[in-house]
C-alpha positions in Angstrom: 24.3 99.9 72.5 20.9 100.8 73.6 18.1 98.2 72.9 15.2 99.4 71.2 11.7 99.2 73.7 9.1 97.0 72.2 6.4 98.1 69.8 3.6 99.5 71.0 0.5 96.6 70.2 -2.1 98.7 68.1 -5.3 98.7 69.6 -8.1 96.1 68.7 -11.8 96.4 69.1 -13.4 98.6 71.8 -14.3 96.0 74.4 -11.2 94.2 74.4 -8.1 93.6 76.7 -4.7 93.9 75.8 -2.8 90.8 74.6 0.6 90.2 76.9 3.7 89.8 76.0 7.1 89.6 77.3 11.4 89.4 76.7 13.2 87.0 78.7 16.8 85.7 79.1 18.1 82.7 80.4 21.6 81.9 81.5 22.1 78.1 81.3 25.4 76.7 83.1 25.7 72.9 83.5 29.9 71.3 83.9 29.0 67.5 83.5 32.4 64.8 84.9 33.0 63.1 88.5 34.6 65.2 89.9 37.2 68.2 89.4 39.8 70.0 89.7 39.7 73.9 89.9 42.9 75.2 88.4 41.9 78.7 87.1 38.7 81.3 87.1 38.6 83.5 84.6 36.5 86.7 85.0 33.2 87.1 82.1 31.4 89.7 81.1 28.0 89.5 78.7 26.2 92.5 77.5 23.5 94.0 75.5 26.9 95.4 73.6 27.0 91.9 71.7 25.0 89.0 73.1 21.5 90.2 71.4 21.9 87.8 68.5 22.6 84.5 71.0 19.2 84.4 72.3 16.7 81.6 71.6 12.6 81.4 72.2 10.9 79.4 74.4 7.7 79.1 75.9 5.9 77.5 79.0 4.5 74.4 79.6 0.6 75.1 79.2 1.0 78.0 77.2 -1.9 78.2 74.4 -2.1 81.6 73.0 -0.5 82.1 69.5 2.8 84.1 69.8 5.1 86.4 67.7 8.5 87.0 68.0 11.6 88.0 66.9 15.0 88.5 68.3 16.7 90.4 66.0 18.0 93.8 67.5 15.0 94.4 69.3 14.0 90.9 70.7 10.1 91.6 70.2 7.8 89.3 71.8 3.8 89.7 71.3 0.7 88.2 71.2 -1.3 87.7 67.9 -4.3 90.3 67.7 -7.7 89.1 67.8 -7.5 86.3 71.0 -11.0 86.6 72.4 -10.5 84.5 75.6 -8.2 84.6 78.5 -4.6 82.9 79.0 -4.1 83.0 82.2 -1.3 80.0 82.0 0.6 81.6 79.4 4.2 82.1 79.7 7.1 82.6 77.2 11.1 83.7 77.5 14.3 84.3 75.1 17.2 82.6 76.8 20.9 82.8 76.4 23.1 80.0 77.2 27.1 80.5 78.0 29.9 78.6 77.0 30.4 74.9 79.2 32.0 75.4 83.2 31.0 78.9 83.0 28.5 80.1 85.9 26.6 83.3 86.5 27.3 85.8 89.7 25.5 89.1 89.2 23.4 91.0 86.8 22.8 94.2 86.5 19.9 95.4 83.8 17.8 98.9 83.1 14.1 98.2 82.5 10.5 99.6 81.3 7.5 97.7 81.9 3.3 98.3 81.9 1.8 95.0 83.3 -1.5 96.6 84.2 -2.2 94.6 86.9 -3.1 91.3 85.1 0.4 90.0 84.5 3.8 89.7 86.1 7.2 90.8 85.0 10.1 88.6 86.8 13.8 87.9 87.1 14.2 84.6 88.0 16.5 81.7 88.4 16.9 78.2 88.0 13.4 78.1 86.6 11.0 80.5 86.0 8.3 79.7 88.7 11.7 80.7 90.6 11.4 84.2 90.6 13.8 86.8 92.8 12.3 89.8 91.7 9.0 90.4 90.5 6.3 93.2 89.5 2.6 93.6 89.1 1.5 96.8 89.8 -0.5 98.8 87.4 1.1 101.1 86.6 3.8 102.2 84.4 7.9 102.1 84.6 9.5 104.4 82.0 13.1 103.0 83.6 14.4 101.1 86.5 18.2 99.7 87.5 17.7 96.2 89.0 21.3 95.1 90.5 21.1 91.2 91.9 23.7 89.5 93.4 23.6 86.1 92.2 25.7 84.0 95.3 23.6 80.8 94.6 25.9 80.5 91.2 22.3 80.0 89.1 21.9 77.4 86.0 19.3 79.8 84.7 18.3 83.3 84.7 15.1 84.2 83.0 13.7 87.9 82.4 9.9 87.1 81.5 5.9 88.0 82.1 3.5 85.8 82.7 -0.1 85.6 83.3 -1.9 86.4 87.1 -4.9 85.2 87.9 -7.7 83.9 86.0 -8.1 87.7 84.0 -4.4 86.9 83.3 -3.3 87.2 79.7 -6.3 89.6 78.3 -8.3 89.3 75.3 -9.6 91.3 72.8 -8.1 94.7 72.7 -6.5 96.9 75.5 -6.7 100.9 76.1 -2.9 101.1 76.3 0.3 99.3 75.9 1.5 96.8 78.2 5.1 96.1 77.6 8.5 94.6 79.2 11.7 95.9 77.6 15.0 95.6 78.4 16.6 98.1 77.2 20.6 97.1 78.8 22.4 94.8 80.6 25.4 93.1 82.3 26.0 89.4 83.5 29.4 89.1 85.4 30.0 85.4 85.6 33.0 83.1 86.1 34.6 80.5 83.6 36.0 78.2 85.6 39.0 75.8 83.8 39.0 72.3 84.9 42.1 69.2 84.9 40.8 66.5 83.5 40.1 63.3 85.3 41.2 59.6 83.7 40.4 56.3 84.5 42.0 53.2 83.4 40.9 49.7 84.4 42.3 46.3 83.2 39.7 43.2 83.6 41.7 41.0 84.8 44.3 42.2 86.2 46.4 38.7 86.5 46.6 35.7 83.8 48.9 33.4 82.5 51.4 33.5 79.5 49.4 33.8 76.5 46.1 35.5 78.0 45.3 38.8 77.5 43.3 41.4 79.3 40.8 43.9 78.5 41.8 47.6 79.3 38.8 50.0 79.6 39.5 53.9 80.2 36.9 56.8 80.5 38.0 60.5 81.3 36.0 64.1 81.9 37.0 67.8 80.3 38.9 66.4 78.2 39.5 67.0 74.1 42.7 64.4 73.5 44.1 61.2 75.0 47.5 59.3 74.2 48.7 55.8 75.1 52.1 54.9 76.2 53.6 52.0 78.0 52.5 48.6 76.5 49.7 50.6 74.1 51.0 53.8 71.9 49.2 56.1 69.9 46.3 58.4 69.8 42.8 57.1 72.5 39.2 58.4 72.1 38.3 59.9 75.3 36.8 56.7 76.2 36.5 53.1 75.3 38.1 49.9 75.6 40.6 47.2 74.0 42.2 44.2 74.2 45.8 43.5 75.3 46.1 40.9 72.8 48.4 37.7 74.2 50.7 38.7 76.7 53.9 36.8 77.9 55.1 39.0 80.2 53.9 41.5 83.0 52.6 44.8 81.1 51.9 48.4 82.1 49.8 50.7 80.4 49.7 54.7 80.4 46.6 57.1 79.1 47.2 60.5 79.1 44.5 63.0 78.8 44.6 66.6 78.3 42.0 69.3 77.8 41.8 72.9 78.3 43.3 72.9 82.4 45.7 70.5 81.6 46.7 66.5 81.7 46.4 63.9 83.9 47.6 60.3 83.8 46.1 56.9 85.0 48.1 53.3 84.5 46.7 49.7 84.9 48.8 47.1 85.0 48.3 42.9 83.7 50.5 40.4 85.4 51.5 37.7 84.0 52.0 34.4 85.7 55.3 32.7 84.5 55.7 29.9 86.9 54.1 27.1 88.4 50.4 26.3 88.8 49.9 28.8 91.3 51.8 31.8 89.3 55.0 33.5 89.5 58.6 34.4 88.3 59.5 30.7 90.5 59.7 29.2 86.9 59.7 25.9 89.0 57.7 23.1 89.2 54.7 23.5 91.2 54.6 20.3 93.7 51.5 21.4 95.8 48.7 24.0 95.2 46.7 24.0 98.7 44.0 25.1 97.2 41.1 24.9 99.7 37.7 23.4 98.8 34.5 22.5 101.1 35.5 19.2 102.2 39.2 20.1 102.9 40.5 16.9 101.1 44.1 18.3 100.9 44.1 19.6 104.2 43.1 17.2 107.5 42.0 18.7 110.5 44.3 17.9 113.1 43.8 20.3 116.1 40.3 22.1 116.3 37.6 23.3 114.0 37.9 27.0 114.2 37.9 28.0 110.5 35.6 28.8 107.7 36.3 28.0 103.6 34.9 31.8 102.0 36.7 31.1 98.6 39.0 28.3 97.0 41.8 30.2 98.0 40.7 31.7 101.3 40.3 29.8 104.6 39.3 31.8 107.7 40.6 30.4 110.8 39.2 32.5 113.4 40.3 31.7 117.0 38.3 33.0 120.6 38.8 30.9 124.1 36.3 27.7 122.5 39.0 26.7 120.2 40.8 24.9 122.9 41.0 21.2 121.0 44.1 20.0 123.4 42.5 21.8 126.2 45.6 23.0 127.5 44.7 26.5 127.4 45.9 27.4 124.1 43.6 28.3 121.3 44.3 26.5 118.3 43.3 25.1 114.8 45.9 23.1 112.1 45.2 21.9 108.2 48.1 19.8 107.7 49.3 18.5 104.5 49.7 15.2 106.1 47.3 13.1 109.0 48.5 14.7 112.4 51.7 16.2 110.6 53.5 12.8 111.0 56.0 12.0 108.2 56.0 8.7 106.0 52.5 9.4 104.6 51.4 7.9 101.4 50.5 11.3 100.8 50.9 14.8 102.1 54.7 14.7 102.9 56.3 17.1 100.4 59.8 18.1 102.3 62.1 15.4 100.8 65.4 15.2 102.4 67.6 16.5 100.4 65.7 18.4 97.9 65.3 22.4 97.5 61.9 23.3 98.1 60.0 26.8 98.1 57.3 27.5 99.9 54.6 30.2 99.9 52.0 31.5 102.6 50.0 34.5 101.3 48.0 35.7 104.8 46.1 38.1 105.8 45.6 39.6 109.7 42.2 40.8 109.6 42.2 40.8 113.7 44.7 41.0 115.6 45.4 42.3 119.3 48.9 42.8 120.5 51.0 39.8 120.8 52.7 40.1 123.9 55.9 38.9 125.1 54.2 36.4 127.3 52.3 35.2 124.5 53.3 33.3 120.7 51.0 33.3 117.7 52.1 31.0 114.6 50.4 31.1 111.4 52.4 28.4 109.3 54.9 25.9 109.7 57.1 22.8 108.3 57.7 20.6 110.9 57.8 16.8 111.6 55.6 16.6 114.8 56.8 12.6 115.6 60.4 14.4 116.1 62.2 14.2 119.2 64.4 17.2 118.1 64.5 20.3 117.1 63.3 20.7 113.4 61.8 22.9 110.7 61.1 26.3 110.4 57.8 28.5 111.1 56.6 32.0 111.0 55.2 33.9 113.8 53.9 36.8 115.1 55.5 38.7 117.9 55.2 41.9 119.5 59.5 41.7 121.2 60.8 44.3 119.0 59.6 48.0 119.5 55.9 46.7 121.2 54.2 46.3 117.7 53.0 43.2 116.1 55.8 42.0 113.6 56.2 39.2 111.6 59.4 36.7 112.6 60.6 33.7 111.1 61.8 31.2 113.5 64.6 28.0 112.9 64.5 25.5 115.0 67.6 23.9 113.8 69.3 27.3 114.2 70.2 29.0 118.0 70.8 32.2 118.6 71.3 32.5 122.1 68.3 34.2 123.5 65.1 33.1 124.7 63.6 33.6 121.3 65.0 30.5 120.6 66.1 30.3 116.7 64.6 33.6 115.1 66.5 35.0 112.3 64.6 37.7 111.3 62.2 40.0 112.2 59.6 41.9 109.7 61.1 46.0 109.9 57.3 46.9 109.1 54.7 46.4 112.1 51.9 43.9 110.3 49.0 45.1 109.0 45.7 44.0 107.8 46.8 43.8 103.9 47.7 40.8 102.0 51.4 40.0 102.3 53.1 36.6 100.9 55.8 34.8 103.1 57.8 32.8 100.7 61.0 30.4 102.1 63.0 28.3 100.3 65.4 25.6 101.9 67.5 22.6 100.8 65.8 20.0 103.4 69.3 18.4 104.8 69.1 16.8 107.6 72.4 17.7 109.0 75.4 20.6 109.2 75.0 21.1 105.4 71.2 22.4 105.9 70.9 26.0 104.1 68.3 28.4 103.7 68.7 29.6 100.4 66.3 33.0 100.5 63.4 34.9 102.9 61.0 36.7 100.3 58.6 39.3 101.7 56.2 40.0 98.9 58.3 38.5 95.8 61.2 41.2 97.7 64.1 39.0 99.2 64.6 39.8 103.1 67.9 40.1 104.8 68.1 37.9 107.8 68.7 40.4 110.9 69.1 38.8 114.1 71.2 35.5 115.2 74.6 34.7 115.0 74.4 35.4 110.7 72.7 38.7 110.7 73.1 40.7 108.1 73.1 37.7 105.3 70.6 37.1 102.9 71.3 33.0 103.2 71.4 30.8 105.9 73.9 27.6 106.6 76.0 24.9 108.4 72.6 23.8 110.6 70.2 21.0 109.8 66.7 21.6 108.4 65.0 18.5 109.6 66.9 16.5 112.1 64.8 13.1 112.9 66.1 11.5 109.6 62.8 11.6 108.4 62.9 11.1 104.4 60.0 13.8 104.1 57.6 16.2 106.3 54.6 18.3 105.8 53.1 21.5 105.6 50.9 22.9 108.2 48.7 26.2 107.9 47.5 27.2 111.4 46.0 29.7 114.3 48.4 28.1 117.2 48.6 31.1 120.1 49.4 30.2 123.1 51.2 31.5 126.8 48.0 34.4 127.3 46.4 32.8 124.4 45.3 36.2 121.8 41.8 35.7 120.0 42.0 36.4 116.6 41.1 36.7 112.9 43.5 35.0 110.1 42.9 34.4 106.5 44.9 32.2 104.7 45.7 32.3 100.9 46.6 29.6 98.5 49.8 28.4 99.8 52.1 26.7 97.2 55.3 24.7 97.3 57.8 23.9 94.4 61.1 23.3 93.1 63.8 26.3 93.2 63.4 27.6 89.6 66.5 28.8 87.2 65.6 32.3 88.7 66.1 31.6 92.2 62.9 32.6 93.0 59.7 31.1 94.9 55.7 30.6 93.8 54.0 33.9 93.4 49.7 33.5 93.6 48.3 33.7 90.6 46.3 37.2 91.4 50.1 38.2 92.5 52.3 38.7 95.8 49.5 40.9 97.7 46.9 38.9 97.1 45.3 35.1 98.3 
């Protein structure tokens, strides 16, 4: 239907001006979230055929005249009679808001208007001093079709008058009417639906048995959330809770759905069963290298190349200055034991005969290619007073495919090739995540010497190159061979041939007894992590 024009003002006394007033309408569109996901746009059409009764009265910032109003079917707007000075700040507007992740894209709208010259009629967006159409001629429109295009997706559309100049506004009473009516129109728009997003955070993230955790979640366009996994039941849309004690490793799942749909997110609590340092080992924990200023568990034996940046970090960071032997090779050790000799009071934690695990969480922050002139060692158990081959160590070569790999070498164990006693070989070229290296063996010192597992990651490896390939154990070869009772651990940077400069960080490294689960140490934080 048609609106009805504005009421004429009736005239006040001879020598004064006409009073302004003025309809306007205002489209407000605001979608609030991080982020979104457009899954549908549905087309929306407002119009003078049944929005008239959603508009709401505002006025300017400055505005001091005293207004009437009414927005009833005909969405009057005037100034009280009787004003004898000027306004020539005043400003007022109706203004109709849509429905939330709606957004305007054209108007159409028939219009009559008398401004006289003092005032302005406007279409504007965003805000009203915004205008993109705009009249002030004196003179008078019985009807005009204004058609915008609105590609800049406004917030705000405002239909108003306002006062020009300093004459602006008027006083007293006026000859003849000035007016702004609307008298139809059309805003085409677009409702656009939205996935909701979902966050889910556990602080922390690793403890040990009988800790707990605090889950925190948060989530945008969305009316509903459910828990599953360790949690059940209906979620507010946001909050947080406790875990309560936990004996075991936990996952939880929040759902969230709103009107374009669900989405998931799932934190998950680990839970330390074994030793001091962590883990599913279940054994019992016979050294935690964790690293401290002074380095009291760990002599330096071979250079001074590194940096403590945590308790359970240690940077060793090698360039052509860490040269200790001055042999060419760049090199720094932290040994468990005074120059990695056996018989210690201390420090020697190998004992002939017993099963040990051991751990080595690492991370390769810098690396260049390892090539096959050159050897890089990060870790090794070894008796350096022996005379024959002994221990084990891990590596880093470039030999298979030309890609930095991680290789575990035996020196009790021959293969035949100039790689001297390499079982395995990592199947994934090394990168510059957190990986732990775990290795358990029985310590005999002759033909019944076994390795009883390779983990990558808490994941047992399958030994794939020597005369056992293929095998996930290792056997009839001695572990250490001097007849040494007991031998230590050393962490290192040890590159040598065309030495390669580089960047290692070393995690807590752990060694215990083989636990009822067959398993070695995991870090506390978990297997991708110091």
């Amino acid at each position: 239907m048609k609106l009805p024009k504005f009421k004429k003002f009736k005239k006040l006394s001879p020598d004064g001006f006409a009073h302004h007033f003025l309809f306007v309408f205002v489209v407000i569109f605001a979608i609030a979230g991080i982020g979104y996901l457009v899954v549908s746009h549905a087309a929306t059409t407002y119009s003078s055929n049944n929005e008239w009764g959603k508009f709401t009265y505002g006025v300017g910032t400055g505005t001091t005249a005293p207004l009437s109003h009414a927005n009833a079917s005909n969405l009057l707007l005037q100034f009280d009679k009787g004003i004898t000075t000027y306004h020539a700040s005043d400003t007022a507007w109706y203004q109709f808001t849509l429905p939330a992740n709606t957004t305007a894209s054209s108007l159409n709208a028939n219009v009559s208007y008398r401004d006289g010259g003092y005032d302005t009629v406007f279409i504007a967006t965003g805000s009203p001093s915004n205008r993109i159409w705009s009249s002030s001629k004196a003179a008078t429109v019985t009807s005009q079709n204004i058609s915008l295009s609105l590609a800049n997706k406004p917030t705000t559309v405002y239909f108003g008058i306002s006062a020009t100049g300093a004459n602006g506004g008027f006083k007293g009473s006026f000859p003849s009417a000035r007016n702004f009516t609307v008298n139809s129109y059309t805003l085409s728009g677009t409702t656009v639906t939205t996935v909701p997003t979902v966050s889910l955070t556990a602080s922390p993230t690793a403890i040990t048995a009988s800790g707990s955790s605090t889950l925190t979640w948060s989530s945008t366009d969305a009316t509903s959330c459910s828990a599953s996994g360790g949690w059940t039941g209906s979620k507010a849309t946001s909050g947080s809770a406790s875990t309560g004690a936990l004996n075991t490793s936990t996952t939880y799942t929040l759902t969230c759905t709103g009107s374009g749909g669900s989405n998931t997110a799932s934190a998950t609590v680990n839970v330390a069963t074994g030793g001091v340092g962590g883990g599913p080992g279940n054994g019992t924990l016979i050294f935690d290298g964790t690293f401290d200023s002074s380095l009291s568990k760990w002599p330096d034996i071979l250079g001074s190349c590194y940096q403590v940046l945590a308790p359970d970090q240690l940077q060793q960071t090698l360039t052509s200055s860490c040269n200790p032997a001055s042999n060419g090779h760049y090199r720094t050790d932290l040994c468990t034991s005074h120059w990695c000799d056996h018989n210690q009071s201390s420090g020697d934690y190998y004992v002939a005969g017993q099963v040990t695990c051991t751990s080595v969480p690492v991370r390769f922050s810098s690396l260049p290619l390892v090539s096959n002139s050159s050897w890089l060692q990060f870790a090794e158990a070894k008796d350096y007073e022996s005379t024959t081959t002994a221990g084990w160590e891990f590596d880093v070569s470039s030999y298979w495919g030309g890609v930095n790999r991680v290789k575990v070498s035996l020196h009790g164990y021959a293969t035949g090739t100039n790689l001297g006693g390499t079982a395995y070989y990592d199947s994934a070229p090394l990168d510059t995540n957190w990986h732990t290296w775990s290795i358990c063996t029985n310590n005999a010192n002759d033909t019944s010497g076994k390795i009883l597992g390779l983990w990558k990651d808490g994941v047992q490896q399958t030994f794939n190159y020597g005369a056992q390939s293929g095998s996930k154990t290792l056997s009839g070869f001695p572990i250490i061979t001097d007849g040494a009772n007991s031998w230590p651990l050393d962490i290192n940077d040890y590159t040598g041939g065309s030495p390669v400069p580089n960047t290692i960080i070393h995690g807590d490294p752990l060694i215990a007894t083989l636990g009822s689960s067959g398993l070695p140490p995991e870090p506390v934080g978990g297997w991708n992590s110091p």
